[in-house]
C-alpha positions in Angstrom: 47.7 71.2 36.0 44.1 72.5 35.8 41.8 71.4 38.7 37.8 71.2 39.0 35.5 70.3 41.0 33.6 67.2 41.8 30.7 66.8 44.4 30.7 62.9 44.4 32.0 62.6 48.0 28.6 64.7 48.4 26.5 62.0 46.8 28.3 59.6 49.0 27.4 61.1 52.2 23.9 62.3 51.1 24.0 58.2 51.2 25.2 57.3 54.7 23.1 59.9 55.9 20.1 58.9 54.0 19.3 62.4 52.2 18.4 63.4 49.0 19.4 66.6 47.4 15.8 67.7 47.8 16.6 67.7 51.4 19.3 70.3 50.6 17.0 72.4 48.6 14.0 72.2 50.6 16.1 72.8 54.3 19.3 75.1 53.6 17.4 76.8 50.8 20.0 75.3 47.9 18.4 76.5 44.2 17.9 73.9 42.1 20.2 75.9 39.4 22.7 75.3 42.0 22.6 71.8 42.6 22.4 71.4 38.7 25.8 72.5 38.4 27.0 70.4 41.0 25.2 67.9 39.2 28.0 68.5 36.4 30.8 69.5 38.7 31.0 73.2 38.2 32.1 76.0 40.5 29.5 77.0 43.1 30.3 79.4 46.0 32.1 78.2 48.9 29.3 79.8 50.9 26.6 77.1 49.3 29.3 74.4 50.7 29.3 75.8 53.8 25.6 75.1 54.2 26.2 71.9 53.3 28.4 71.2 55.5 26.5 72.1 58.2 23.5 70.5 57.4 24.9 67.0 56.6 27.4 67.7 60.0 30.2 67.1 57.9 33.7 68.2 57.0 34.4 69.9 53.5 36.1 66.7 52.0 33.1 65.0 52.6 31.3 67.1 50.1 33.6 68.4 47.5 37.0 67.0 46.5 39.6 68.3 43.6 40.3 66.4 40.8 42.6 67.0 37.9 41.2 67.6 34.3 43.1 66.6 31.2 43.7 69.3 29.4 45.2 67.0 26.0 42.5 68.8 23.5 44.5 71.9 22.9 
């Protein structure tokens, strides 16, 4: 089982706390590079997530989840 990872529990709560990812970048100092590849649920550092977290007051799972790819191409 191969696992990635998928920042749509971030979108939710960006949501509910009425931010945008600009708010990220502009207040924690996210790159935008960075919040591009969450953007297509690739690895960033568990440090970036950290931020997050604290910024949004919220707990990992409320920002990144793991989700199982299909691996059937090879």
């Amino acid at each position: 089982m191969k696992l990635r990872p998928s920042y749509k529990p971030m979108e939710i709560t960006l949501i509910k706390k009425d931010k945008k990812k600009v708010d990220l970048r502009n207040s924690i100092d996210v790159s935008s590079s960075t919040l591009a590849r969450m953007s297509k649920n690739e690895p960033v550092s568990l440090a970036v997530i950290i931020k997050i977290c604290e910024y949004l007051e919220c707990d990992l799972h409320d920002v990144v989840e793991l989700v199982e790819v299909n691996d059937s191409g090879s």
